[in-house]
C-alpha positions in Angstrom: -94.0 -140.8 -255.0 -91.1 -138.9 -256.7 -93.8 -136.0 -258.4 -95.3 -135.8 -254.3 -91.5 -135.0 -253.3 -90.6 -132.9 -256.3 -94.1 -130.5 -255.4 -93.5 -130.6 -251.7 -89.6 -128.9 -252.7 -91.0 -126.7 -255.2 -93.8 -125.1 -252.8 -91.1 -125.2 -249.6 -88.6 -123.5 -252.0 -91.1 -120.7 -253.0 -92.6 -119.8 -249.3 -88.6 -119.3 -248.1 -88.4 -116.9 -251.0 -91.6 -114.9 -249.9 -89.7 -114.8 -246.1 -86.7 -113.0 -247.6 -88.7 -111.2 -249.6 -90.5 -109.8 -246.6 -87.7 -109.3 -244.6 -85.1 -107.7 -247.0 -88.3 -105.2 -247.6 -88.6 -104.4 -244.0 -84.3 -104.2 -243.5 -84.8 -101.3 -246.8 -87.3 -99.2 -244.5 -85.6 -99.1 -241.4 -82.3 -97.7 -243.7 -84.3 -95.4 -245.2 -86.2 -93.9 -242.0 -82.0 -94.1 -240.1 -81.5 -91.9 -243.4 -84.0 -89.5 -243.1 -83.1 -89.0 -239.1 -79.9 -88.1 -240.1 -80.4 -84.9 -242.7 -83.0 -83.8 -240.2 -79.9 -83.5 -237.7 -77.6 -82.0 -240.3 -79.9 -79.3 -241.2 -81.1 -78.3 -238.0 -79.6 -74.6 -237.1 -76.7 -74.1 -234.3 -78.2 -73.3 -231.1 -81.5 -75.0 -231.7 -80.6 -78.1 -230.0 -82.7 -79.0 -227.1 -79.9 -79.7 -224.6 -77.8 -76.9 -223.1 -74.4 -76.8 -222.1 -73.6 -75.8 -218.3 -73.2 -72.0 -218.0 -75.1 -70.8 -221.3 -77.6 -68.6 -221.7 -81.3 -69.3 -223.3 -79.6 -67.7 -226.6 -77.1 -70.5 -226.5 -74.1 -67.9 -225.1 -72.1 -69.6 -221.9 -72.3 -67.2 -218.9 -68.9 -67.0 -218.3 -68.3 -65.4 -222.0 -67.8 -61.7 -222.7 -71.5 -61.9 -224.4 -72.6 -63.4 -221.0 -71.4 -61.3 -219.0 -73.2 -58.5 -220.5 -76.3 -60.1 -220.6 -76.2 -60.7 -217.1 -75.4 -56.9 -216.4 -78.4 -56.2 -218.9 -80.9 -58.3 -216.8 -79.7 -56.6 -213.5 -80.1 -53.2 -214.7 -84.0 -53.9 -215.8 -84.4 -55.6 -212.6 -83.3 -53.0 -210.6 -85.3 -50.6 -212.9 -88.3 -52.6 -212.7 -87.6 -52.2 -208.4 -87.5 -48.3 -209.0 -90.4 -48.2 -210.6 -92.1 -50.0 -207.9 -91.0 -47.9 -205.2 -91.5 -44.9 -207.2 -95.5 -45.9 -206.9 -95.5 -45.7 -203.2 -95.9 -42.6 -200.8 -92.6 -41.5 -199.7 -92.9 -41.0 -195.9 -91.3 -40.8 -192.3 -91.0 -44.0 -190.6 -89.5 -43.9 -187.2 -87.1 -42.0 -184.9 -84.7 -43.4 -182.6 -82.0 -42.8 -180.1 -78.7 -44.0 -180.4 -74.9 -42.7 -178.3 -75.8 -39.0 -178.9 -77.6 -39.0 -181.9 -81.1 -38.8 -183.3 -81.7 -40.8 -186.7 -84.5 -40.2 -188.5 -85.9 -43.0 -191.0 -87.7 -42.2 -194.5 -90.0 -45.1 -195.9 -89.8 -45.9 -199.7 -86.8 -43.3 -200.4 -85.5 -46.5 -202.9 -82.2 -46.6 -200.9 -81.1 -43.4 -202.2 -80.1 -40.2 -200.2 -83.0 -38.0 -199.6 -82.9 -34.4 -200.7 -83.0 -31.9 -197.7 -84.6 -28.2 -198.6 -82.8 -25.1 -198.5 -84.6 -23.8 -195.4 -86.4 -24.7 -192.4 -85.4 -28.2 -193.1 -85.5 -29.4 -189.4 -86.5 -28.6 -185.8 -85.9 -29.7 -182.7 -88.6 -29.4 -179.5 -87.7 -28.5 -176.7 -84.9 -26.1 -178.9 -81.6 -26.5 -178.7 -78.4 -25.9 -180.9 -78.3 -29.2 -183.3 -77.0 -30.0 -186.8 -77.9 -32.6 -189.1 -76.7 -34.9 -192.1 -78.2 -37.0 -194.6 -76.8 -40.9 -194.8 -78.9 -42.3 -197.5 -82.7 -42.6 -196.8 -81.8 -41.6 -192.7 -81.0 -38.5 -191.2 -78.8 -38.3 -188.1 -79.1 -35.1 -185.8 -76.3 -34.0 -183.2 -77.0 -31.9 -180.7 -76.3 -31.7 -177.0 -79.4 -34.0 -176.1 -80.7 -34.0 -172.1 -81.2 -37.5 -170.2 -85.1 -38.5 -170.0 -85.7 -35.5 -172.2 -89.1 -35.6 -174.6 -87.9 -34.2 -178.1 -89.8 -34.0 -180.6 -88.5 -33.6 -184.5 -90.2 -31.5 -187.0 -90.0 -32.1 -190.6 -90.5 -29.4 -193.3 -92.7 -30.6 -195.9 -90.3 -30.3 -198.9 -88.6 -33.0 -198.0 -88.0 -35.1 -201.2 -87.0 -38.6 -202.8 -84.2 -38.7 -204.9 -86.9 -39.3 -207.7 -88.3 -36.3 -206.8 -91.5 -37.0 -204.6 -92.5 -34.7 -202.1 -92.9 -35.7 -198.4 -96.2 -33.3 -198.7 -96.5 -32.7 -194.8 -95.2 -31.8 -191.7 -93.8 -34.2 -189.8 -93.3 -34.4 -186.2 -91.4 -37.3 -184.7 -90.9 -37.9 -180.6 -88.8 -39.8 -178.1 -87.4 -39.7 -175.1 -84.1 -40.1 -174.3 -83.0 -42.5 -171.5 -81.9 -42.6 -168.0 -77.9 -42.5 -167.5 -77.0 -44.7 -165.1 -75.5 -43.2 -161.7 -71.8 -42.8 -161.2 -69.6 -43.1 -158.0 -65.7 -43.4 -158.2 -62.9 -42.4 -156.2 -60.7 -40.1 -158.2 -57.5 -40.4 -156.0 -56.5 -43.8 -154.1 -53.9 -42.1 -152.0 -51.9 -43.9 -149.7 -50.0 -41.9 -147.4 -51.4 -39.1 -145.1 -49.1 -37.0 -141.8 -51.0 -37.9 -139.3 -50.8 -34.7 -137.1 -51.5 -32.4 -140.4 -55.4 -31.3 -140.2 -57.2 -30.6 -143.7 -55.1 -33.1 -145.5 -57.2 -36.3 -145.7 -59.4 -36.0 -148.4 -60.2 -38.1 -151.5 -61.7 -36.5 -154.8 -64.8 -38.4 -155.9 -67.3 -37.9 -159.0 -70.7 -38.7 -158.7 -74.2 -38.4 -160.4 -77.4 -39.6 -159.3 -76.1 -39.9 -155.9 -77.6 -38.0 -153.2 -76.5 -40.1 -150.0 -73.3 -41.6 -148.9 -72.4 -43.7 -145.6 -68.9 -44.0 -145.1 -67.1 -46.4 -142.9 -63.6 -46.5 -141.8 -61.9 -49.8 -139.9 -58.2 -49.8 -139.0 -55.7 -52.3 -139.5 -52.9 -52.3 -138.2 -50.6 -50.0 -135.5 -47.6 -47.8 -137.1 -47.0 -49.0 -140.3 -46.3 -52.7 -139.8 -48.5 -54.0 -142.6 -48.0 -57.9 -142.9 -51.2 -58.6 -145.0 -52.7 -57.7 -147.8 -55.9 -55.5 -146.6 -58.4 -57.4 -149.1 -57.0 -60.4 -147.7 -59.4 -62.6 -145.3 -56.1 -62.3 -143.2 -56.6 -58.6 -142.5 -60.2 -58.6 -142.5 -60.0 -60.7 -139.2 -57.9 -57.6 -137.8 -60.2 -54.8 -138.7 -61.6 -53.0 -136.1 -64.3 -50.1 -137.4 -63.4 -46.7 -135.9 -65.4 -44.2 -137.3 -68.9 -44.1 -139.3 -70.6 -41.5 -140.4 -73.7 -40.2 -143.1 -73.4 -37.7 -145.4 -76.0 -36.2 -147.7 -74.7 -34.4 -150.6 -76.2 -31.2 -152.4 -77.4 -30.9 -155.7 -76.5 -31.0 -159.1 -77.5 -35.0 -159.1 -78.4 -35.6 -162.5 -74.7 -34.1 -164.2 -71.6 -35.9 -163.2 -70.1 -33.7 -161.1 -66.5 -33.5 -159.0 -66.7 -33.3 -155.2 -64.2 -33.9 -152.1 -64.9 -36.3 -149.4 -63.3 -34.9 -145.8 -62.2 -37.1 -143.7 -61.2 -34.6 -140.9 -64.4 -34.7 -139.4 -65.2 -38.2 -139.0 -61.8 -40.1 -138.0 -61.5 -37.6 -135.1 -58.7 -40.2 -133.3 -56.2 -39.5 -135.8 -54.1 -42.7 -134.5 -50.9 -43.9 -136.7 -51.7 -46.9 -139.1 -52.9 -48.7 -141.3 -56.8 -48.2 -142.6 -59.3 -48.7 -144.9 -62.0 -46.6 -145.9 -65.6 -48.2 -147.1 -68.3 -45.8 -149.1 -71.8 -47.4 -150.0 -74.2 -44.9 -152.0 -78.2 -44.8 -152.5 -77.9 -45.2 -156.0 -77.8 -49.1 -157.5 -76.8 -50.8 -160.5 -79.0 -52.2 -163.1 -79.1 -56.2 -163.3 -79.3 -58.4 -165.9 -82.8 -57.8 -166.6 -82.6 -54.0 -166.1 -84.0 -54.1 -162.5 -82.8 -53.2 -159.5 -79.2 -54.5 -158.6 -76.7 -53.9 -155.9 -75.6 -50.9 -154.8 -72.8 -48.2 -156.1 -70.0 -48.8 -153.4 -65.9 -47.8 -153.1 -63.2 -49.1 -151.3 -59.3 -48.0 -150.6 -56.5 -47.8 -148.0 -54.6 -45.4 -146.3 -52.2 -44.9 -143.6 -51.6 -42.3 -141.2 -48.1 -41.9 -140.1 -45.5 -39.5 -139.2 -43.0 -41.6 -140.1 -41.4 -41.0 -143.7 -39.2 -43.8 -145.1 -36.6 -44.1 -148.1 -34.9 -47.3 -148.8 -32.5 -48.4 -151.4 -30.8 -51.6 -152.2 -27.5 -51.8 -153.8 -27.9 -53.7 -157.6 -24.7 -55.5 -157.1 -25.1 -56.9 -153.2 -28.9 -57.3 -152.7 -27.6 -58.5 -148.8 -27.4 -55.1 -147.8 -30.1 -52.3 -147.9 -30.0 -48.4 -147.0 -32.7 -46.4 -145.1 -33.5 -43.4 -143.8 -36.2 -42.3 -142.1 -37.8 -38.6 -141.1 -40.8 -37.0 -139.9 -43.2 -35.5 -142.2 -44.1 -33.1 -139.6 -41.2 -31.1 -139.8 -39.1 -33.0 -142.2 -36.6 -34.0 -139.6 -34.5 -37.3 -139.4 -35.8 -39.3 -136.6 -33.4 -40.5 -135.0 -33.2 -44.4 -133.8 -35.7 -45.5 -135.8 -36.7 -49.2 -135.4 -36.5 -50.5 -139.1 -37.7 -54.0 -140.0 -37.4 -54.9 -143.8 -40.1 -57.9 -145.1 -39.3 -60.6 -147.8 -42.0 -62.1 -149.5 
């Protein structure tokens, strides 16, 4: 029984030792392998690692650096060489014409946004001719001249027309367009207010127009003498209009150029009663709406008053109880005496 116990130790001792043996074995490689890992690392280059910091460049130099920024520079200068080159393959042409405040530009295609090159003569022309001059802003060329509403020009291109790389336009080129409609004008020029009433040739109002070849005019009065207690664009006064005169007048030509004419009066308020009036002109001509149609028509509007009566008033800085005025005729430019005076607080 004791040798059975005494085997049973010895073979128990023995496979415990085998264990260790293994695992003490297996502990050695794993050291060995962490060793090996770790030269590798040491002797790898600078720069070779896999993993980038933020901001360097794929030769390991941060962007922000001197050598960074000069790589970047490098990179757009090929790019931007590499875009010349492209262009430089296509045909350098005219592209389109427009018409813009007084000026006709003129657009080159594929110029590689740099200023064309204009020849020495014959460069441009202008149909129908007139007196013009041109510049060149970069791959455009804006013509001035004196340029006629819903005019056809055409521009014509000289063939040696260039690129700034040299290309030749190789043709004549002949650009049109027509220039647009100006819109028609009507204002009063004077708003005067006071007119004598027994002078003849005096009431007139200065006027410019264009595109207008037909005027009705309307005149209402207000109010007697020159007791005006409301504003005449008030609903007020427009209740106390009464029209006294209408009349149609057709005007003469130019239409199409603004031009300064005089509207008399003399002719069609023949009653040439004291007070106040106002003085209504509609034209033929309309406005453009939102959606460039037809709007409402061109129209004026003013007051006047005819009187005889002349008045000048002053009030006193100090005491504004008391008031001075003096009235005369414009007739003659007499005082008239016992004049009825009525001074109006608002």
């Amino acid at each position: 029984m004791n040798r059975i116990l005494i085997v049973l130790l010895a073979l128990l001792s023995l496979g415990l030792g085998s264990v260790a043996l293994v695992l003490h074995h297996r502990v050695c490689v794993a050291e060995h392998a962490l060793a090996e890992l770790r030269n590798s690392q040491v002797s790898q280059p600078k720069g070779d690692s896999p993993q980038k910091g933020k901001g360097d460049s794929p030769q390991g130099v941060r962007g922000d650096s001197p050598q960074g920024v000069k790589e970047q520079a490098r990179k757009k200068a090929v790019m931007e060489k590499d875009r010349e080159n492209s262009v430089t393959n296509l045909p350098f042409e005219v592209t389109a014409i427009k018409y813009d405040e007084g000026k006709i530009r003129i657009s080159f295609l594929n110029a590689g946004k740099r200023p064309v090159v204009a020849p020495e003569q014959n460069a441009l022309g202008i149909s129908p001719a007139l007196k013009t001059s041109f510049a060149v802003a970069g791959d455009k060329i804006i013509v001035r001249g004196d340029f006629k509403p819903n005019t056809l020009y055409t521009a014509i291109l000289s063939p040696d027309w260039r690129s700034a790389d040299g290309r030749r336009l190789g043709r004549e080129a002949r650009l049109s367009i027509r220039t647009p409609q100006l819109e028609p004008v009507f204002n009063l020029l004077s708003r005067g207010t006071y007119y004598p009433v027994k002078s003849i040739g005096t009431l007139r109002f200065p006027y410019e127009a264009r595109f207008v070849t037909n005027l009705t005019v309307r005149i209402s009065k207000a109010f007697e003498n020159n007791l005006n207690y409301y504003d005449l664009g008030s609903w007020q006064a427009e209740q106390r209009m009464t029209q006294v005169a209408e009349a149609k007048i057709h005007l003469s030509p130019p239409y199409h150029e603004t031009a300064n004419r005089m509207l008399e009066l003399d002719n069609i308020l023949t009653n040439r009663a004291p007070g106040f009036y106002r003085l209504q002109i509609e034209t033929d001509a309309y406005r453009r709406n939102w959606w460039g149609g037809r709007g409402s028509p061109l129209t004026e509007e003013t007051t006047f008053a005819l009187t005889d009566l002349g008045v000048n008033a002053a009030i006193p800085e100090k005491d504004g109880r008391q008031a001075f005025a003096a009235v005369c005729r414009f007739s003659d430019g007499q005082p008239v005496a016992g004049a009825d005076v009525t001074f109006l607080s608002q």
